[in-house]
C-alpha positions in Angstrom: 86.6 73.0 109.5 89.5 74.9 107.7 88.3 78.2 106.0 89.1 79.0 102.3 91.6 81.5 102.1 90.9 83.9 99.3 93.4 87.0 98.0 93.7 89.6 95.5 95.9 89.7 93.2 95.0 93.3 91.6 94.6 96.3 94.0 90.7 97.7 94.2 90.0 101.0 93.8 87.3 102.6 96.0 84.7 103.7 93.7 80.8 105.1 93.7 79.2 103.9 90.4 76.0 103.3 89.5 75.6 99.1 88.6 72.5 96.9 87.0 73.1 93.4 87.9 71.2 90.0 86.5 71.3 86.4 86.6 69.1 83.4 87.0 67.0 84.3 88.8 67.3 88.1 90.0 67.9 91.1 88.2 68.5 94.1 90.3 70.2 97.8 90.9 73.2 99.0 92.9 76.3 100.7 93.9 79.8 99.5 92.7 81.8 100.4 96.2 84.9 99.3 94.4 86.3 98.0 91.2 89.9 95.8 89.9 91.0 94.4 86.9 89.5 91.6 88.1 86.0 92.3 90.2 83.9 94.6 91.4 82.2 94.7 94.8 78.0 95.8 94.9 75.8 97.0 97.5 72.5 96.6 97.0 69.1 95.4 98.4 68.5 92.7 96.0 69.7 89.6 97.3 71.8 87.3 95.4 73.3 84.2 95.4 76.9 83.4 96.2 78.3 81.0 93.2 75.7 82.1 91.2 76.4 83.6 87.6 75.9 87.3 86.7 76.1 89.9 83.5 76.9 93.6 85.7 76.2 96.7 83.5 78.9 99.8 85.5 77.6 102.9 84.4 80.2 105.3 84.3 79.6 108.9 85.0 81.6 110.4 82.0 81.1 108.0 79.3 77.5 107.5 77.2 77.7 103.3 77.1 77.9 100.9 80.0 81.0 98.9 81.1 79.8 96.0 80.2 80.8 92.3 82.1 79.5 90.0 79.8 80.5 87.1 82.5 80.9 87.2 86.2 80.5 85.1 89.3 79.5 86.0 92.7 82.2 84.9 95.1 81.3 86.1 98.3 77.8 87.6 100.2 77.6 89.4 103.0 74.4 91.4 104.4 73.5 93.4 101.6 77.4 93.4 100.0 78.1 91.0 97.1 81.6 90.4 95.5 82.1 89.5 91.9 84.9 87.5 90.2 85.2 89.1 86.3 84.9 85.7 83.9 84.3 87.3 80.8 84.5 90.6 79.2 85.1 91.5 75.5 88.0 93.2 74.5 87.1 96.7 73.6 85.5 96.3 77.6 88.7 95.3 79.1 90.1 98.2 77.2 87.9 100.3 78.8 88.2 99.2 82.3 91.6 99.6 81.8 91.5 103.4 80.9 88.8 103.9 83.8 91.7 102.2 86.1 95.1 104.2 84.9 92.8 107.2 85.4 92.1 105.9 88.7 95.6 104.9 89.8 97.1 108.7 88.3 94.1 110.1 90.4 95.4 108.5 93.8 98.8 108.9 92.9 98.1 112.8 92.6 96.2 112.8 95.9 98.8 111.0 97.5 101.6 113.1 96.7 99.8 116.1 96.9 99.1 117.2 92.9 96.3 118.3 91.6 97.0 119.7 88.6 98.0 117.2 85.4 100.1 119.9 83.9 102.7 119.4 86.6 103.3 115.6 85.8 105.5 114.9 82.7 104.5 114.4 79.3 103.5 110.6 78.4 102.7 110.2 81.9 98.5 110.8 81.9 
């Protein structure tokens, strides 16, 4: 049997976020491991179903309301590690998750070369 290749186009970013998950028929809790322009990977005990439709709330530790993804689909399963594809997010959330993203890519870029302070990249850049 040939196996379904599957690749990312958008680099993830290793992040710790807490997640509320639902679709027909579970509803459940977890930990966003890491996050794209595109998906999201969650660990949690609640087991889902691969195919299977999903609304994810990401709650973001420096911002008062949710990242909300209206739309998703779980691609891939495995244990208690679930993979979803984003299908639908407003705009003002895709906005957002890109914001939460450039911040993320300027973080690892600092770490990388060795920054830490903002003040020492140039202006327009952050």
């Amino acid at each position: 049997m040939a196996s379904l290749s599957y690749s990312r186009i958008y680099p993830r970013y290793q992040l710790h976020y807490p997640v509320i998950f639902g679709g027909a028929p579970f509803v459940g809790e977890g930990v966003l491991t890491n996050l794209s322009f595109s998906g999201c990977s969650v660990l949690s005990d609640r087991e889902v179903l691969c195919g299977s439709d999903v609304h994810v709330s990401i709650l973001l530790p420096d911002q008062a309301q949710a990242l909300a993804i209206e739309l998703g689909t779980i691609k891939w399963v495995e244990g208690h590690q679930f993979g979803v594809e984003f299908v639908r997010l407003p705009d003002e959330t895709r906005q957002r998750l890109n914001r939460r993203l450039r911040t993320e890519l300027i973080h690892l870029l600092k770490v990388r070369s060795g920054r830490r302070d903002s003040s020492e990249w140039p202006i327009g850049s952050t």
